[in-house]
C-alpha positions in Angstrom: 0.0 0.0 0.0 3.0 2.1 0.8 2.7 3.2 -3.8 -0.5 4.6 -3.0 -1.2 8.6 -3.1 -0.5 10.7 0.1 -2.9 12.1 1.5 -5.6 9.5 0.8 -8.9 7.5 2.7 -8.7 4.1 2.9 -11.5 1.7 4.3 -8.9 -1.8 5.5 -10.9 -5.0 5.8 -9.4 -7.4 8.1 -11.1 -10.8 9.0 -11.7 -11.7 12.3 -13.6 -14.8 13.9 -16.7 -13.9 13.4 -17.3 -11.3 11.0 -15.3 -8.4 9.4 -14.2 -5.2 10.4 -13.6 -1.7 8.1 -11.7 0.7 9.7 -11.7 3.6 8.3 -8.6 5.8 8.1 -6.6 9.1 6.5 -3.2 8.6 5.3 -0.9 12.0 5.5 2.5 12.9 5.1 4.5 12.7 8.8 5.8 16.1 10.1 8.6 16.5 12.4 6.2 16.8 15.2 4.6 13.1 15.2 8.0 11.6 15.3 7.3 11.8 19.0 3.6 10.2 18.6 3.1 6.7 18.9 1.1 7.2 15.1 4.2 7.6 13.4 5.0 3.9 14.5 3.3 0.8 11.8 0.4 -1.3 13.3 3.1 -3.5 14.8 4.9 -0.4 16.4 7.7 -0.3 14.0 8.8 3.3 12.7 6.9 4.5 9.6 7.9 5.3 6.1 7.2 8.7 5.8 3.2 8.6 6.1 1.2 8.3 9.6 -2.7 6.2 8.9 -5.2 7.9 11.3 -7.6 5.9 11.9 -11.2 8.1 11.8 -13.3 5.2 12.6 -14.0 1.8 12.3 -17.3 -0.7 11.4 -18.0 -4.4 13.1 -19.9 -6.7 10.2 -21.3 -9.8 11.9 -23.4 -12.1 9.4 -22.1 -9.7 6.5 -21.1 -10.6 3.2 -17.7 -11.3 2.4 -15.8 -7.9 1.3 -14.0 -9.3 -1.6 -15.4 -11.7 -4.1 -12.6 -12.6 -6.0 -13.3 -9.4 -8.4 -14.5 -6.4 -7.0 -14.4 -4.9 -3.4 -16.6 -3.5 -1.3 -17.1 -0.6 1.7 -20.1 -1.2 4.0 -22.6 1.4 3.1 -22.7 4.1 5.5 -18.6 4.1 5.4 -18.5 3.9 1.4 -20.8 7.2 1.9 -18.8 9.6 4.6 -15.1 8.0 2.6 -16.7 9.7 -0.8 -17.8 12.9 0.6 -14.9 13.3 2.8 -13.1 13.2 -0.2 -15.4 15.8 -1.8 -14.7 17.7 1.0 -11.0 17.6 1.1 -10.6 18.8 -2.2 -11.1 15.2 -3.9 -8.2 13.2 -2.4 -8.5 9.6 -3.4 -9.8 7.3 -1.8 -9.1 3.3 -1.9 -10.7 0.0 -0.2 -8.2 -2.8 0.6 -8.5 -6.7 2.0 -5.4 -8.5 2.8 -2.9 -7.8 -0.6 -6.1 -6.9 -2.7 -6.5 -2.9 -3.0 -9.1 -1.1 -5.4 -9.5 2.8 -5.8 -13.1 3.9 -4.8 -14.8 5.9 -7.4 -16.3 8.9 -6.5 -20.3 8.9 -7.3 -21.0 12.0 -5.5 -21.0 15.6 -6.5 -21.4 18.7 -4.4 -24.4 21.0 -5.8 -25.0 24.1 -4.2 -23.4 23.0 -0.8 -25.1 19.8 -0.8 -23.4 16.4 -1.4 -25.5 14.6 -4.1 -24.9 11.4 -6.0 -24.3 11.7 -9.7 -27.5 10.7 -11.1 -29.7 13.0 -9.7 -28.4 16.0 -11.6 -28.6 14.6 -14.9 
């Protein structure tokens, strides 16, 4: 993941005994200052490469489908909504989905319209 854009949103799938969860996080360059903060550290607490993942929040799926059926991926719905109009938000910064090695950019079906976030088809 480390070739991806900086800054980006990324929803992470990891599998866990009975379910799923999608933690949702933004991925920025690392100043000077967070060299000191324990987010400038990996997942397993070993010094980053230049980038710090915050995570913003993060959704338990019990019963849920699987995320990844061998061709496309998926965010769970209320998530795959706030990671697109974030992204409107902060000036279109991309935005990706990723399971295990498998990572897929999320396009964006929303538009801002007068102040409000719409999807796409409704100002056709």
């Amino acid at each position: 993941m480390s070739k991806l854009e900086v800054p980006r949103l990324q929803i992470v799938w990891t599998k866990e005994s009975d379910g799923y969860i999608a933690t949702y996080e933004m991925v920025l360059y690392e100043g000077k200052e967070s060299l000191k903060d324990v987010r400038a550290n990996d997942k397993e607490g070993n010094p980053s490469e230049g980038v710090v993942s915050v995570e913003m929040g993060a959704t338990k799926c019990s019963g849920c489908r699987v995320p990844y059926d061998g061709k496309t991926l998926t965010t769970p719905f209320r998530d795959g909504v706030h990671i697109m109009r974030d992204s409107i938000r902060l000036g279109n910064i991309p935005m990706y989905v990723v399971y295990g090695d498998e990572v897929q950019q999320i396009e964006n079906t929303l538009v801002e319209v007068d102040g409000q976030t719409v999807h796409k088809s409704l100002i056709d």
